[in-house]
C-alpha positions, 0 to 999 in steps of 0.5 A: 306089592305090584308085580311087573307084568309078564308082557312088559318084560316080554317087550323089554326083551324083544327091545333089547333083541332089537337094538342088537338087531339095529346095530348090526343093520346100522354096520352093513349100511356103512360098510357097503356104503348104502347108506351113502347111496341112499342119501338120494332116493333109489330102488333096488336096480340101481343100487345092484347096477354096476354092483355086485350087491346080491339083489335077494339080500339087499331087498331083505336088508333095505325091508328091515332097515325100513322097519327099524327106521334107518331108511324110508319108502318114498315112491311105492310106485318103484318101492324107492328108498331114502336114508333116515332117521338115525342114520341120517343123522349118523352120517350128518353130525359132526362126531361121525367117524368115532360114532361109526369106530363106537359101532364097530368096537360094540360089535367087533370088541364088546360083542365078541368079548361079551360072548366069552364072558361065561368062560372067563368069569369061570377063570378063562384065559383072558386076552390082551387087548392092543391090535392096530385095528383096537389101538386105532378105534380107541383113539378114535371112540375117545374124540366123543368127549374131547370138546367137553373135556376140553372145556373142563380142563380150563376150569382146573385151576393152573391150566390156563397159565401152562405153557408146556405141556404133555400128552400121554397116550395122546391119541389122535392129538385131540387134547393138544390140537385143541390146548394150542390153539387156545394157548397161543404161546404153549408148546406140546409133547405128545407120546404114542405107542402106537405107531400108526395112531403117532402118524394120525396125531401128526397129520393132525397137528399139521393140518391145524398148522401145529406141528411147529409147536408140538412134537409126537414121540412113540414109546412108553412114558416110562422108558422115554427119556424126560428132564425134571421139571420140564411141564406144566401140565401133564395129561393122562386122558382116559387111559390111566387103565392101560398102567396096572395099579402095582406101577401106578405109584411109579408113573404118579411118582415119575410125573410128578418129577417131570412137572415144575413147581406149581405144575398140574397133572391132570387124570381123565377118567370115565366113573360108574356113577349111581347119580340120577343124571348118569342112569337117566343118560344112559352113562352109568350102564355105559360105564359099568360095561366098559369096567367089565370089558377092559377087566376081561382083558389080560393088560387092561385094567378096570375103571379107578377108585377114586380113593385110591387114585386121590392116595395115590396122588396125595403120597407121590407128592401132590400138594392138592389133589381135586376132581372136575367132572363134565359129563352128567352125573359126574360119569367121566371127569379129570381128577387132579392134583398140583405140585407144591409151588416150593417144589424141587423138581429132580 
C-alpha cells in the first residue's frame, strides 16, 4: 500500500489554514470597502487621505491580500494596488450580496458555532438560532439557488397550472417574485416570522410591480389563519429544519388541508449526497457542515431523511409523493407530494 506522504498532508494543511486566512482577508475588504476603493489603482496615501484607516495595518493587509490574490501591484513605482482575482469577481457577479451575507454567516455563524463544537458534542448547552441579524443573512444566503430551483419547480408536474400559491417562510420573496411573473394569472401568500425579512419580501414585490397580486403575513404557519382548500401550490424552501420532526405530521397534516384536490406541496431541501458530481462540487462537504451546524442548535434541526420525509408524506394523505433534484449529484432538490384529485379539503 502507497503511503501519502508527509509533505502533501503538510500542504493540505497550511491550504486549509489559508482559505481561513482568505476568508478573513476577503471580510475586512468588503467591510472597510477597500475593495470598492481599489477598483481604480491607488496607493496607500490615497487610500488613508480623508480617512481614518491606519497606514501601518492597511499596508500589511493590502501586502497579504496581494499574496492570496485578492488585489494586485500595478505600478511598483508607487506600489499602487487593484482589486483582483476573486474579489473582483465577487463585487462583479450577480449573486453578490448572498455571496458577501455567505462569508459573513461562515464567520460570524459557522466560525463561532464551529469553536464551540468540542463542548457541545460533550452535551453543552446548545444555542437557539434566530437574532435579526441570522434571520435576515439566511434569507439572503438561500438567493443562491433560487434561479435553479426556480427552474426545478416547473418540472414538478402540477405546478405550471397553480394559480394560488403559498409561501412558507418566504424569505426575501424569492419564490413568488419569480412564480409570478411566470404565471401571469397567480396569486401569492407569503408568510414571514420575521419582521423585518416581511418588509424586504414587500419592497421586492413592489418594485417587480407584484404586490397587487401577492400578499406578505408575519407569523407562524401553524397559528395563522388559513380556509381549506385554499392553494394550489405550497412551497416550504430550505427551511423544513425550522419545524422539529415531532410536529412534522401536524404541518404536513395542516397542508395538506389547505391545498384543493390535485394541489402540490413542494419541500425544498438541501441533501448529503455521496454522489460523485456533489464531492467533486464541493456540495457534499457543504452540506454535511450545514447538517452539523443547524444540529448544534437548540430549535433547529438537522437536514431530513428523505424516508421519513416520503412517509411522512405518504401518511398526511398525499397521493403521490416524488423527488426533483437541481443541483449536481442531487445535493439540494424539491421533494413533492400531490393531493389526490378526489380529495375533500376540510
Amino acid at each position: 500500500m502507497t503511503r501519502t506522504p508527509s509533505k502533501w498532508w503538510e500542504r493540505t494543511l497550511y491550504q486549509t489554514l489559508a482559505s481561513y486566512s482568505r476568508a478573513h482577508l476577503l471580510r475586512i475588504g468588503l467591510r472597510t470597502d477597500l475593495f470598492e476603493a481599489l477598483r481604480q489603482p491607488k496607493t496607500v496615501n490615497q487610500l488613508t487621505q480623508n480617512s481614518q484607516l491606519a497606514p501601518d495595518l492597511l499596508q500589511a493587509w493590502l501586502r497579504a491580500a496581494a499574496s492570496h490574490g485578492l488585489i494586485r501591484m500595478v505600478r511598483e513605482r508607487d506600489r499602487a494596488y487593484q482589486i483582483h482575482g476573486l474579489a473582483k469577481w465577487l463585487l462583479e457577479t450577480p449573486n453578490s450580496r448572498p455571496l458577501i451575507a455567505l462569508i459573513e454567516e461562515t464567520i460570524e455563524g459557522y466560525g463561532p458555532m464551529l469553536e464551540r463544537m468540542p463542548d457541545l458534542i460533550k452535551e453543552g448547552a446548545r444555542p437557539e438560532f434566530g437574532s435579526p441579524l441570522e434571520s435576515r443573512r439566511a434569507a439572503e444566503i438561500a438567493r443562491l439557488v433560487e434561479r435553479q430551483a426556480l427552474s426545478a419547480l416547473g418540472r414538478i408536474p402540477g405546478v405550471r397550472g397553480a394559480r394560488r400559491l403559498l409561501d412558507i417562510g418566504c424569505g426575501h420573496g424569492g419564490y413568488l417574485v419569480g412564480m409570478l411573473r411566470r404565471y401571469r394569472d397567480a396569486h401569492g401568500v407569503g408568510i414571514e416570522q420575521d419582521a423585518e425579512v416581511a418588509e424586504i419580501a414587500r419592497r421586492n414585490l413592489q418594485a417587480a410591480d407584484l404586490l397587487r397580486r401577492c400578499e406578505i403575513r408575519i407569523g407562524e404557519f401553524m397559528g395563522l389563519d388559513f380556509a381549506a382548500g385554499s392553494y394550489d401550490l405550497i412551497m416550504l424552501n430550505n427551511n423544513l429544519h425550522y419545524f422539529a420532526p415531532g410536529i412534522r405530521s401536524a404541518l404536513f397534516d395542516r397542508i395538506f388541508s389547505r391545498l384543493v384536490p390535485g394541489g402540490v406541496f413542494v419541500i425544498q431541501t438541501a441533501v448529503v449526497s455521496d454522489r460523485t458530481a456533489a464531492r467533486l462540487m464541493g456540495y457534499t462537504a457543504k452540506s454535511a457542515v450545514f447538517d452539523l451546524y443547524l444540529r448544534a442548535h437548540d430549535n433547529l434541526h438537522g437536514l431530513p431523511d428523505l424516508g421519513e420525509l416520503h412517509a411522512g408524506l405518504l401518511a398526511a394523505g398525499f397521493e403521490t409523493v416524488a423527488e426533483t433534484a437541481f443541483l449536481p449529484g442531487g445535493a439540494a432538490r424539491y421533494v413533492w407530494g400531490r393531493a389526490p384529485r378526489e380529495q375533500l379539503a376540510g
